[in-house]
N, C-alpha and C positions, 0 to 999 in steps of 0.2 A: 645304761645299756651294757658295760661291757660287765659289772658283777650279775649280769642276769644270764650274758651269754657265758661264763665262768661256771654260773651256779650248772647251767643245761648241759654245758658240758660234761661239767663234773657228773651229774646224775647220771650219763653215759656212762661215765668213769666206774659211777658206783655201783648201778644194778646189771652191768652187762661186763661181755669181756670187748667191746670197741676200743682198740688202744688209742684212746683220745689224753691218757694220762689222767691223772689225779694228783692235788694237793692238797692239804689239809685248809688251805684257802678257800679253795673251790669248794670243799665237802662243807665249809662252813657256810658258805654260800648258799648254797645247794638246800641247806637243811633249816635254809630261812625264809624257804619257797616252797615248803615240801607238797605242795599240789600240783608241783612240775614232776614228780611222779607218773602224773596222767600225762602229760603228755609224752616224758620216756619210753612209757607202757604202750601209746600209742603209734611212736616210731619203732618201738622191736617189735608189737604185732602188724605192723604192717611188713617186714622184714620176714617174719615168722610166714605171715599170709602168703606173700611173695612164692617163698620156698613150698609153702603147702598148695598151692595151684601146682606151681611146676613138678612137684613130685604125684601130684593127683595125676598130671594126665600124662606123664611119661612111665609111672610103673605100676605093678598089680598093688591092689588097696593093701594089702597085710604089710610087704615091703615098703609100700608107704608111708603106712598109720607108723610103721618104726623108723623110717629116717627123719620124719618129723619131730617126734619125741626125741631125737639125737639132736638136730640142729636146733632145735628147742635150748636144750641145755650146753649147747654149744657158745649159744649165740648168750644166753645169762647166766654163765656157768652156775655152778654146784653148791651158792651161798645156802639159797634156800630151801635146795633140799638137804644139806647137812643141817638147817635148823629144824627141818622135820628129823630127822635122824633122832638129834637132840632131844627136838621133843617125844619123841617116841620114848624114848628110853626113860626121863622123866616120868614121863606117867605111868609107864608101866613099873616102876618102882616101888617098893614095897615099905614103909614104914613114915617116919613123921614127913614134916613139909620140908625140914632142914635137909633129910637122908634126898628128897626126892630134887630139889635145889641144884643140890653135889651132883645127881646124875644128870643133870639139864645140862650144866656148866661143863661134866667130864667131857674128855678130848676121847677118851675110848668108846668107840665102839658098842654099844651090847644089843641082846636081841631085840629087845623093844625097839631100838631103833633101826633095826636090822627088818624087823614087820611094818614098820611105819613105812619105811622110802618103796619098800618092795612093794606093799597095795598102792601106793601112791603111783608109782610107775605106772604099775598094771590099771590101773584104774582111767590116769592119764592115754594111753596106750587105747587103751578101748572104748574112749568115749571116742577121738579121731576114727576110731576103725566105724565105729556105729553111725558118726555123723557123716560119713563118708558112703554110705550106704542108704542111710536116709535123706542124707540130699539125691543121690541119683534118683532115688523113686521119685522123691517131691520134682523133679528134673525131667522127669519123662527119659530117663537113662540118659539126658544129653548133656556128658563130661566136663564140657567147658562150661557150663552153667553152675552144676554140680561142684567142682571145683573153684568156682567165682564164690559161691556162696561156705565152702570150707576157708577162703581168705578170707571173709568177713568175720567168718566167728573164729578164727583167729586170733583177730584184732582186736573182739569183744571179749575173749580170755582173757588175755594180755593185760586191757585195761581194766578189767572189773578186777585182776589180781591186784594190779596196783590199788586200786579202790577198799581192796581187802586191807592191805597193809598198811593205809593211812585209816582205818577204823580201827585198828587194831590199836594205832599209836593216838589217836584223838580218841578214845574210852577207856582205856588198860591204865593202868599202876606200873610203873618200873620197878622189880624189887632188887636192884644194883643198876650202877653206872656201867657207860658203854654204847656204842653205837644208837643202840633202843633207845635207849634214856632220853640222849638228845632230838632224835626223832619224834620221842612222846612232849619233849618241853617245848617243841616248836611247833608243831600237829596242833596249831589253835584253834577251835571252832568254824571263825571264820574262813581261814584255811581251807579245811573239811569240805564246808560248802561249797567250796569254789572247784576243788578240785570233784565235788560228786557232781555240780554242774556241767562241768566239762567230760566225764564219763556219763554224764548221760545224756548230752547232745552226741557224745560219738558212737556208743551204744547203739543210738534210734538212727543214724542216719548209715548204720554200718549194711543190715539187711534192709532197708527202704526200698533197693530198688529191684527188689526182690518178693513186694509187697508184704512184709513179713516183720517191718520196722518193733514191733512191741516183745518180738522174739528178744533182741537186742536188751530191752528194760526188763525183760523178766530174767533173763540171765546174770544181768547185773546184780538186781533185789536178792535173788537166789547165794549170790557169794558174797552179797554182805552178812546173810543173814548166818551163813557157814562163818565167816569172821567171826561173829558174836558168839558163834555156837565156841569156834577155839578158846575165844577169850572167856567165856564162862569156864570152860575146861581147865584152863591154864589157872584163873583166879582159884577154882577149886582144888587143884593141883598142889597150887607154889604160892598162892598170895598174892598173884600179882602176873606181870608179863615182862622179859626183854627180847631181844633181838631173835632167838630162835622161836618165838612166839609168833615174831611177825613173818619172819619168812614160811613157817605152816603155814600160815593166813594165807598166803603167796599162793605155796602150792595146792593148796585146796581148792582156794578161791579160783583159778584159771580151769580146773578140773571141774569143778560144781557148775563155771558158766557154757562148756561143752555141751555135759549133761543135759542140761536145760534145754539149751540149741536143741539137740537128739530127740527130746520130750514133746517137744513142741513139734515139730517135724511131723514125727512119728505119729501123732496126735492127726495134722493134716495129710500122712498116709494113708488114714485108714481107722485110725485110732491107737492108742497106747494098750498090748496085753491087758493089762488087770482092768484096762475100764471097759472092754467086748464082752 
């Protein structure tokens, strides 16, 4: 009991900024359970959810849709989007698989990575604003509904992200050691399954009572299959995947499960543009 509440801690320690501390004890711990991911994922989207209720019904949606996206990255600081950064810059690099490597691994800055975090924001940014608008319609315009169901999917971000990043590390190649590496040598099958079991009991029971439970598992299937989309990327890329690989996964994956939410909705508003 006490290296399991270690390892929990620790995964506090490691995907967020909660000063709970960190040792290389605890991350060893930690990274021998790694389907305690989901449940990490499911304590900062509840966290997340918290703060996205109370800023839904205390200020105008635009104001909103951005202090969420702050406390967002507040609350998991800036790993994973510096691994989009990275990765941006990687792929957007021009010549063999070595030259493109060297840009993944560099500490500087360039534009590719400079286009990556900025769509990603934006994208982040207004999938919130959009589901915040189509849940009031689906809402009958009544806020605290409206807002009950912006914490839920939340929470379904949160954990299908985490869900992304353990796909990432249970199907990818490390092509160096490092954070990655270990997460992929211990990301065992079994593992996998336990922890996509538990994202998908929380998934289904996040909009249930909302009657809208399947919303939750199509959001999920949706950001694994953006995982697989990065890691094909990456394989084509670099050979393989480490650490800023999985953090993409991260932030894609929390972005792609909004989306879905917004899809679905919008779908039950009336329908989705392109299918009227």
């Amino acid at each position: 009991m006490r290296s399991f509440l270690l390892a929990l801690r620790s995964g506090f320690g490691f995907l967020s900024t909660i000063p709970v501390g960190l040792t290389m004890e605890g991350l060893d711990e930690f990274f021998k359970r790694t389907y305690l991911h989901i449940l990490v994922g499911a304590v900062l989207g509840l966290l997340m959810g918290v703060f996205a209720f109370l800023s839904m019904m205390t200020l105008p949606q635009q104001i909103s849709a951005i202090m969420i996206v702050i406390f967002v990255y507040y609350l998991t600081g800036l790993n994973h989007l510096d691994g989009l950064a990275d990765f941006g810059d990687g792929v957007t690099a021009h010549g063999s698989v070595e030259k493109k490597i060297r840009a993944l691994k560099d500490v500087a800055l360039g534009i590719g990575g400079v286009g990556f975090c900025t769509m990603g924001i934006l994208a982040f940014y207004s999938s919130i604003a959009s589901l915040q608008s189509e849940a009031l319609l689906w809402a009958d315009n009544s806020m605290r509904t409206a807002a009950a169901i912006l914490f839920s999917s939340m929470l379904i971000a949160e954990v299908s992200a985490m869900q992304c990043m353990l796909t990432i590390a249970a199907f990818g190649k490390s092509i160096h050691e490092g954070l990655g590496s270990i997460l992929v040598q211990n990301t065992t099958f079994p593992k996998y399954i336990v922890g996509l079991l538990g994202s998908v009991v929380i998934c289904s029971l996040a909009l249930l009572p909302f009657g809208i439970w399947y919303c939750g598992i199509i959001a999920l299937i949706a950001s694994i299959i953006s995982a697989f989309l990065v890691l094909n990327i990456s394989n084509r890329h670099f050979g393989g995947m480490n650490g800023d690989v999985i953090g993409t996964s991260n932030e894609v994956g929390r972005t792609i499960a909004l989306i879905m939410i917004v899809l679905v909705l919008s779908y039950h508003n009336g329908g989705i543009p392109w299918m009227l």
